[in-house]
Steps between C-alpha positions, in 0.01 A plus 500: 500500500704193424656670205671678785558233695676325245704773436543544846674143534645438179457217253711262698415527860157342462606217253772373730284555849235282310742203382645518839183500732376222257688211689354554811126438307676195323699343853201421685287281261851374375634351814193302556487389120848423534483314856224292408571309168851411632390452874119334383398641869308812515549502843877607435414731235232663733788540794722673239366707294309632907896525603551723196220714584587577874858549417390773270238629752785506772768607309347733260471828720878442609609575133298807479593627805896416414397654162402828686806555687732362225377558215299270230808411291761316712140302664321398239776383300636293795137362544487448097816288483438359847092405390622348137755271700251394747189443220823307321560277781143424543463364179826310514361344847186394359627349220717306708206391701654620841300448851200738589712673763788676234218570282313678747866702590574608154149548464543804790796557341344589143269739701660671695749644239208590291654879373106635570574697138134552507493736817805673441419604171190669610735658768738584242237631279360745776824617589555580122154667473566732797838583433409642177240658693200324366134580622328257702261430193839365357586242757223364517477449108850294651351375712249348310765380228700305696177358616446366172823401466460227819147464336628339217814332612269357743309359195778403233730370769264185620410472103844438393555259766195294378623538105836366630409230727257398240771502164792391698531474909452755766875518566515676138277805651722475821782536282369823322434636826847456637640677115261796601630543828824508407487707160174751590540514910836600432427758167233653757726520777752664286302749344556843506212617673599265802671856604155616597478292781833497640524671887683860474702579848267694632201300466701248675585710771182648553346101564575413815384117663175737683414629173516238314240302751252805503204342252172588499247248574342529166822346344417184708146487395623557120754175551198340663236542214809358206498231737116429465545546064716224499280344734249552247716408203604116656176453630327607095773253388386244729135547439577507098662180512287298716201641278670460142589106657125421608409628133735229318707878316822477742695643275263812492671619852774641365300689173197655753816613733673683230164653336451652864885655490434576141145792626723561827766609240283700253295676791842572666620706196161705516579604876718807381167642338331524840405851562753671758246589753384175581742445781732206558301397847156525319679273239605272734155469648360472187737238356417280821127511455564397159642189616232415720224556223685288203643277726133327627389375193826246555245312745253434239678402210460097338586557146805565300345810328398625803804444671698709222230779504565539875811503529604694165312823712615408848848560306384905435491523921872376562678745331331822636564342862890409418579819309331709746715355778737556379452865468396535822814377632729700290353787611454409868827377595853721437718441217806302697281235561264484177712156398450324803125632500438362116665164562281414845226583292545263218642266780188529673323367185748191415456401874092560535479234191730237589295490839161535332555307223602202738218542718228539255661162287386326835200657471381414184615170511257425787220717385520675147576767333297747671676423835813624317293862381373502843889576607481744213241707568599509893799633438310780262268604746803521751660714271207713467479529888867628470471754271209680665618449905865647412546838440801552297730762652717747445731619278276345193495721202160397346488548069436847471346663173711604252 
């Protein structure tokens, strides 16, 4: 199956949608790297790498809606050039040791112009698959790709970061990320296949303002339940490193983080081989139980080995839940607006763990580690409430057997 979707996309397409998602994974940890060796206040990095993340949250379903009525080229490589200019001045700011006020600006800034390669390549992708008139078996096999895709960039991206800051200075992996931008978000913008997305005149015609605001309520509750994952993520993050701190291993955060992305990446690849009449709202349901179940042991755990065992399998629950989302909406929601729909998605996730990763910090800085997993596994079981309260309507196209 992904013999065909390779062939599907080509040999370039998912090489230059990978470098160019992989500076929003390296921006994040970057900016607060960056802002606190040459501010020495964490309190300033804290405000702007948070201003990074809501402009991103905020801004990111604007580019995928302006992608779906304009087309992906002419936005994402305004947003490429645009983002590598802002993550440019950023650096150049904190270097010269501006005021926390600027920083926090060009820390928006940075976010907002994020290109979102990550959704609009899985957009892209679909629209490829189903032009060519792919089964659904097929897109999801995409699906579950580009899933691994933002699996891994999600790992490598926070890894190079650390390698940099650690060899040379976190404005060196700022400065890689700003190159990316402006070499892959552009060679992804310009691709060839960027024709699969554009509008066609009568598409355009056919979506008037009314239509466009017709959504069914399951495409709020699929935003909503991205928006408890990242909860999940930040408040995992928080938990690791208030637990990896009490245990004298800090710099073990970072390594039981990226083992987790590392099974949520391998498990995510396996999705494709799920048989076609399990359907994607029994997957969903499944998926969200899964995270309840692997993500309780959290509350227990006082050793490093532990720790890793724990969180290596909670890591095999994340990516059924995100790639199965993700289907859901593709095939809930109508093609003119599949963009928008992919980028409040991944929004949803940036903004549910700048918020929970804050909150939980406070958390476990008062009263442990578990404190932070308690946020965790909340925001699991509310995702399991979702999935089994909603009922997904009409017009999904569940897998069917091929």
């Amino acid at each position: 199956m992904y013999r065909d979707t390779l062939s599907l996309l080509g040999p370039a397409l998912p090489v230059v949608s990978f470098l160019g998602r992989l500076p929003t994974a390296m921006c994040q940890l970057g900016s607060l790297l960056l802002v606190a060796e040459t501010s020495g206040s964490l309190t300033t990095a804290g405000l702007t790498g948070g201003a990074l993340a809501a402009g991103q949250t905020v801004a990111g379903p604007v580019i995928g809606r302006l992608a779906d009525r304009r087309g992906q080229r002419p936005v994402v490589l305004a947003a490429s050039l645009a983002n590598a200019v802002a993550v440019t001045a950023l650096i150049l700011a904190a270097l010269a040791d501006v005021s926390t006020g600027p920083l926090m600006a060009l820390g928006a800034l940075a976010g907002a112009t994020v290109p979102q390669v990550g959704p609009l390549a899985r957009s892209r992708s679909v629209a490829l698959a189903r032009r060519s008139g792919a089964d659904d078996r097929l897109v999801g096999a995409v699906l579950s790709f580009e899933g691994t895709l933002d699996e891994v960039s999600f790992v490598l991206g926070p890894a190079l970061v650390g390698l940099a800051a650690a060899l040379a200075h976190p404005a060196a992996a700022l400065l890689l990320a700003a190159l990316l931008l402006a070499v892959c978000g552009s060679a992804f913008a310009l691709h060839p296949t960027a024709r699969a997305t554009e509008p066609t005149g009568d598409s355009s015609t056919r979506t008037s303002a009314a239509e466009r605001t017709r959504l069914p309520g399951s495409a709020y509750a699929l935003r909503g339940t991205m928006v408890l994952q990242g909860a999940m993520f930040g408040a995992s993050q928080a938990g690791i490193t208030a637990l990896t701190e009490r245990l004298g291993a800090p710099a073990q955060a970072g390594l039981v983080y990226a083992a987790m992305g590392v099974m949520s990446a391998a498990v995510g690849l396996s999705m494709a081989a799920v048989p076609a009449r399990i359907g994607l709202t029994t997957r969903w349901r499944a998926a969200t139980a899964g995270l309840v179940v692997l993500s309780v042991p959290l509350l227990f755990v006082g050793s490093l080995g532990a720790l890793y065992a724990v969180v290596v399998v909670l890591g095999a629950a994340y990516a059924p839940h995100l790639i199965t989302v993700f289907g859901l909406t593709e095939r809930t929601l109508p093609a003119s607006r599949l963009a928008e729909s992919m980028t409040f998605l991944t929004s949803g996730i940036v903004g549910g763990q700048a918020l929970a990763l804050a909150a939980s910090g406070r958390l476990a800085e008062g009263h442990g580690a578990p404190a932070a997993f308690a946020v965790a596994v909340g925001a699991a079981a509310a995702c399991a409430v979702l999935s089994w309260s909603v009922r997904v309507t009409s017009p999904v196209r569940e897998l069917r057997p091929v």
